[in-house]
C-alpha positions as CSV (number, residue, x, y, z in Angstrom):
1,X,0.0,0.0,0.0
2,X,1.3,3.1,-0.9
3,X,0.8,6.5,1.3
4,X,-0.7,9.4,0.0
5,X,1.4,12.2,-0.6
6,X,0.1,15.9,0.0
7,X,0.0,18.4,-2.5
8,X,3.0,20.1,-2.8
9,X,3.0,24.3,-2.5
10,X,6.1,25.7,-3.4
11,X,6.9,29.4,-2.1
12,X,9.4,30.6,-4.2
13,X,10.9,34.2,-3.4
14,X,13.8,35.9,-1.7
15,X,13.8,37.4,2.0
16,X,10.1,38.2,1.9
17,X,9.4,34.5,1.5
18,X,12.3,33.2,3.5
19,X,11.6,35.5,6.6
20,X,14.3,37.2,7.3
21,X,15.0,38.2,10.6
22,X,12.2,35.9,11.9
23,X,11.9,32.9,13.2
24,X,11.1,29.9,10.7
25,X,7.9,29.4,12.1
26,X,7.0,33.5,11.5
27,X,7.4,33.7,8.0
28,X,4.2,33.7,5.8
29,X,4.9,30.2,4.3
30,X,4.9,28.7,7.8
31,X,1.8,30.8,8.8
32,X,0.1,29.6,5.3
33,X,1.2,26.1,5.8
34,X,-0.6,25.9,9.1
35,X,-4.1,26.5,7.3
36,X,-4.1,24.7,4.8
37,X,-4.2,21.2,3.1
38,X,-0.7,21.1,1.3
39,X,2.7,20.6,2.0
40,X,4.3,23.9,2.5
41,X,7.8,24.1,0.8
42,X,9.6,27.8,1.9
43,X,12.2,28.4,-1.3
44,X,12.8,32.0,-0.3
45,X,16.5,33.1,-0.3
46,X,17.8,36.4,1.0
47,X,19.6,38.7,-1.9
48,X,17.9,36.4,-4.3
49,X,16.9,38.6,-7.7
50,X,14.8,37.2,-10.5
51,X,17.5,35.9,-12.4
52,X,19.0,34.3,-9.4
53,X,15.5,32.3,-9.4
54,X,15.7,31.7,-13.0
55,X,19.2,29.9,-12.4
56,X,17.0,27.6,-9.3
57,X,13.9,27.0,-11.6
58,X,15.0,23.5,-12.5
59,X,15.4,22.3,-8.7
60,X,12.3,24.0,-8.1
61,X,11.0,22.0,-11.0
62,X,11.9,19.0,-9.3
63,X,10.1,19.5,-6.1
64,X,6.9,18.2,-8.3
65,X,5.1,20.9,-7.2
66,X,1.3,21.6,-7.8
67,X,1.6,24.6,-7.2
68,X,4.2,28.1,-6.9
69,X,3.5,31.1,-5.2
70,X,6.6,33.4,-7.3
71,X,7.7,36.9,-5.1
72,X,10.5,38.4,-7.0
73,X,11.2,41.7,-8.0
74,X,12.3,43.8,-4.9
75,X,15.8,42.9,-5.1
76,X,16.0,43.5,-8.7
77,X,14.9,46.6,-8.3
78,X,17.4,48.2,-5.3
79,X,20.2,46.4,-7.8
80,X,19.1,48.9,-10.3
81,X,17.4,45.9,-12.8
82,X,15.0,47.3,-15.4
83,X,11.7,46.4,-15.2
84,X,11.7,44.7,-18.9
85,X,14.3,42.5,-17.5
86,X,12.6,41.6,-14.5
87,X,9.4,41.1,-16.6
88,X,11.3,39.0,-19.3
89,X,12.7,36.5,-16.0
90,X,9.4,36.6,-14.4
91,X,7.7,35.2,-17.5
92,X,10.2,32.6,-18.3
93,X,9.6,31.3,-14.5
94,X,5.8,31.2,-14.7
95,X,5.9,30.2,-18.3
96,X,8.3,27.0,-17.5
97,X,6.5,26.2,-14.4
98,X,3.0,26.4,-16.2
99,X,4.2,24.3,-18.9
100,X,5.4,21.9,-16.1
101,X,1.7,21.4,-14.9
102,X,2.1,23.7,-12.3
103,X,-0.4,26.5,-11.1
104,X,1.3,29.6,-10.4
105,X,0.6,32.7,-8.3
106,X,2.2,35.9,-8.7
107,X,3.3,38.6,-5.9
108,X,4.0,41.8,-6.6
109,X,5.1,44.7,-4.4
110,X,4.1,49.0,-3.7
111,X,7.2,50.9,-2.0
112,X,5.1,54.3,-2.3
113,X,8.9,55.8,-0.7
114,X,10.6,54.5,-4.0
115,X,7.9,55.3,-6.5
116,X,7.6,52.1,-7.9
117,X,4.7,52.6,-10.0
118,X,6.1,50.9,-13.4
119,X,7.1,48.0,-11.1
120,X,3.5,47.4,-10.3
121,X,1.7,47.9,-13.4
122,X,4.4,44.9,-14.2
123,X,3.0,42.6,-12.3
124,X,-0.7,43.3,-13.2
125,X,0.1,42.5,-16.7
126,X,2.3,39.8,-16.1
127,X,-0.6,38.2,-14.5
128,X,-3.1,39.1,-17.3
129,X,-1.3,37.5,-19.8
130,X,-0.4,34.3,-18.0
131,X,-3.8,33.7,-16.3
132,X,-2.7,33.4,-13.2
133,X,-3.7,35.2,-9.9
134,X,-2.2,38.1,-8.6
135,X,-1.2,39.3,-5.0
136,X,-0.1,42.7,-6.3
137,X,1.1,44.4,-3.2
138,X,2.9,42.0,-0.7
139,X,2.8,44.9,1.9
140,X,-0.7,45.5,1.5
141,X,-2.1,46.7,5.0
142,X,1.4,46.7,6.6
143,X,1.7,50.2,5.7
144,X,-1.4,51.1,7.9
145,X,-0.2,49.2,11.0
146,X,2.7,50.3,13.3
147,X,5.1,47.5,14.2
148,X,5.0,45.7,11.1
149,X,8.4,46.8,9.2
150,X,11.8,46.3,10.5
151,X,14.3,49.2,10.5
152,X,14.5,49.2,7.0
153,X,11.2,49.6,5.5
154,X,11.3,46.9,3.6
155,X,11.3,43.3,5.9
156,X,8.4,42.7,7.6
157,X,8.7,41.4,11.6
158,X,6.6,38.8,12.5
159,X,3.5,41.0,12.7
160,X,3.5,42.2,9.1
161,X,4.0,38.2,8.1
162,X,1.1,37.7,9.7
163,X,-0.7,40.1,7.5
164,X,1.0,38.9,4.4
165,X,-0.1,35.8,5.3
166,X,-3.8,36.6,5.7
167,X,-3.7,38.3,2.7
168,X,-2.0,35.0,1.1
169,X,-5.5,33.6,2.1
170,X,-7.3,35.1,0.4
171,X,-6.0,35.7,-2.5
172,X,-4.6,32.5,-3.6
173,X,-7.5,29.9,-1.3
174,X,-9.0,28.0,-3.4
175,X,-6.8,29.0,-6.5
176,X,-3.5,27.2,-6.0
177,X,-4.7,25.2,-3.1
């Protein structure tokens, strides 16, 4: 008799996804993973850019996931990236994953401070055109609440994961999982 082997849910990002700073338990893949009926891989890796991922994509491949929650972007753009060639390695991804059978999700991000405004649009069409469902702004409702950034305006603490991963919820329930 063979056991039955939960559906695999790959998070695949850089220190957003990895939870930096926070315990292992904090970050919003944990927090997702306790809610739902998959098994939760965390890929996130600090520094990571989008063409770091595209280097990982074949071990990622080879989790056999069902599905991939993608959050890349950030880093490419505080190492001065363009946003075509963020775009251009964020399709490959979802495009090579899709053709792999597995359903993606897309995260994007808002850093108001930065004016990132051609970095969101990105996402939104990158979405679009690849059918797949779209957390556009990672730090959706962080902003409003005190105590949910670190020093650097940019990592959450273990509050704002909490957040994230609410907002993971509901955007991606009954979509990838």
């Amino acid at each position: 008799m063979t056991e039955a082997v939960a559906e695999r849910l790959v998070c695949f990002g850089d220190s957003i996804t990895e939870g930096w700073m926070v315990g292992p338990d904090e970050s919003w893949p944990a927090l997702i993973a306790e809610r739902i009926q998959a098994k939760v891989i965390n890929a996130g890796i600090s520094g990571e850019t989008s063409a770091d991922a595209v280097r990982r994509l074949d071990a990622i491949i080879n989790l056999r996931p069902a599905a991939c929650a993608v959050e890349f972007g950030i880093n490419d753009f505080f190492n001065g990236f363009t946003v075509e060639q963020t775009r251009a390695n964020l399709e490959h991804i979802i495009n090579r994953l899709q053709r792999n059978g597995v359903r993606t999700g897309l995260m994007g991000f808002s850093l108001p401070q930065y004016n990132t405004i051609n970095w969101e649009s990105m996402y939104s069409e990158i979405a679009e055109a690849f059918g797949t469902p779209l957390m556009p702004d990672i730090f959706s409702g962080l902003r409003e609440e005190p105590g949910t950034f670190m020093p650097d305006g940019v990592h959450p603490t273990a509050k704002g994961y909490k957040i994230i991963a609410a907002n993971c919820l509901k955007t991606f329930q009954g979509r990838l999982w």
